[in-house]
Wavefront OBJ file of the C-alpha trace (Angstrom):
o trace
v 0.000 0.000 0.000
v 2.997 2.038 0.199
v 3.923 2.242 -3.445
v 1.114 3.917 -4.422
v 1.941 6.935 -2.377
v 6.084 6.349 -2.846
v 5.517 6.710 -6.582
v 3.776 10.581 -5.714
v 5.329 11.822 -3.389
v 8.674 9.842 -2.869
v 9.592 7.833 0.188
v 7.997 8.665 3.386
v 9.890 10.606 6.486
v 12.375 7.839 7.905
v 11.213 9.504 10.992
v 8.314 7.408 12.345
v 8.747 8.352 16.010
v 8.333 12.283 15.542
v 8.920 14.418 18.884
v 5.044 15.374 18.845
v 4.059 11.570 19.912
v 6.561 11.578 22.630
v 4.601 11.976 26.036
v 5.183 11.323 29.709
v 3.674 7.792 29.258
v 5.253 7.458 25.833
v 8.931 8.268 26.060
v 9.702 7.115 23.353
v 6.402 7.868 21.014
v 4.091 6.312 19.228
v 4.727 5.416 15.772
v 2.975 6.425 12.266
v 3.042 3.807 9.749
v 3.574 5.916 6.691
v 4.158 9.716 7.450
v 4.566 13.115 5.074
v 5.251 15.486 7.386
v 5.634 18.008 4.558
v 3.137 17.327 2.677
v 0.510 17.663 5.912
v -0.425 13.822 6.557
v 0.430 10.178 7.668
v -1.370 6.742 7.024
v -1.833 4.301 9.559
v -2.599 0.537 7.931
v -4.727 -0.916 10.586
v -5.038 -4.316 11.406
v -7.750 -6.099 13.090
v -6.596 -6.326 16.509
v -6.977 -2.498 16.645
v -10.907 -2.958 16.939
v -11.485 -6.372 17.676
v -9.936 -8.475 20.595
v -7.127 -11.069 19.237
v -6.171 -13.673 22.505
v -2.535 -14.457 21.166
v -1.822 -10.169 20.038
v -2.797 -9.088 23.577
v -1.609 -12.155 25.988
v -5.382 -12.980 26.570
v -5.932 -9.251 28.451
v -8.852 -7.801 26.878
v -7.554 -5.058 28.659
v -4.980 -4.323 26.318
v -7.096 -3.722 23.443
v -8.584 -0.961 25.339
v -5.253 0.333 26.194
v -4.263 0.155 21.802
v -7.541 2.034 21.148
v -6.300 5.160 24.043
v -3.173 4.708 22.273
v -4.803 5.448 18.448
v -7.001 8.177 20.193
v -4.375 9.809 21.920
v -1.996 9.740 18.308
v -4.895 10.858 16.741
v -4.840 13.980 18.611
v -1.504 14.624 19.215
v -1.264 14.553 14.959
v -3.855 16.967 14.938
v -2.548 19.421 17.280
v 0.368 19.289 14.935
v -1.069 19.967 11.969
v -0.712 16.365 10.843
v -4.274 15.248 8.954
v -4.264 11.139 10.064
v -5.979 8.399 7.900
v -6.623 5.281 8.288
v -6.481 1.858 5.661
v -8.311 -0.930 7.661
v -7.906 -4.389 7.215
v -10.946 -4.729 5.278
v -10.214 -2.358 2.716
v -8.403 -2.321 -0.846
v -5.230 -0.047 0.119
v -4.809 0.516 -3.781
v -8.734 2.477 -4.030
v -8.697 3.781 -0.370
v -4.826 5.385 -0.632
v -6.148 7.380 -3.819
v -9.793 8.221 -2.375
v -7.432 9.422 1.032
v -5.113 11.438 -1.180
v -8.154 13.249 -3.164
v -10.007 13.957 -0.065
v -6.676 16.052 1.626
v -6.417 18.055 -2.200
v -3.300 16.396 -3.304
v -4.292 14.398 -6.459
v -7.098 15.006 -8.668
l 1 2 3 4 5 6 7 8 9 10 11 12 13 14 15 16 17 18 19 20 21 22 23 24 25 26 27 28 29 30 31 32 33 34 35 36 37 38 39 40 41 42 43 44 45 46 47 48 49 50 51 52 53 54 55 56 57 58 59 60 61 62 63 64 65 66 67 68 69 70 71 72 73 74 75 76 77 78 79 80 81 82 83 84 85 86 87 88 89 90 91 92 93 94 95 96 97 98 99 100 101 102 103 104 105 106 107 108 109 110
């Protein structure tokens, strides 16, 4: 899902752990998946355990799904603070129509 944007707008910032997702709790941050901090945006490709409880992802504590979904909330809000517009490619969806339909939304293809 990657190449679709790579070929537009070259590789993505090899910075996935930007200062603005560092917190208290976080030291070290929270991650975007695919981020263009100059051009205004970052993907996150979302798999299923970020909605739905998965026994072997979270050690059997359902717990810790609820403690992923603060963590997408809280990076959700911390990117728009900073001026970083977040979308999302679930699981269930084609990345190669939702990465264009993503990109026409935000103004930056056709």
């Amino acid at each position: 899902e990657k190449n679709y944007v790579i070929i537009l707008f070259g590789p993505p910032s090899a910075n996935h752990w930007p200062d603005f997702l560092k917190t208290p709790e976080y030291p070290t941050g929270l991650q975007l998946d695919i981020p263009y901090y100059q051009h205004g945006f970052a993907i996150e490709v979302q798999g299923e355990q970020h909605e739905k409880f998965n026994k072997f992802f979270y050690r059997g504590d359902p717990n810790n799904l609820v403690k992923q979904q603060e963590r997408d909330q809280l990076k959700e809000e911390l990117c728009e603070e900073n001026w970083i517009t977040l979308r999302y490619v679930w699981y269930y969806e084609d990345p190669f129509e939702k990465i264009p339909d993503i990109l026409r939304e935000l103004g930056l293809i056709p």
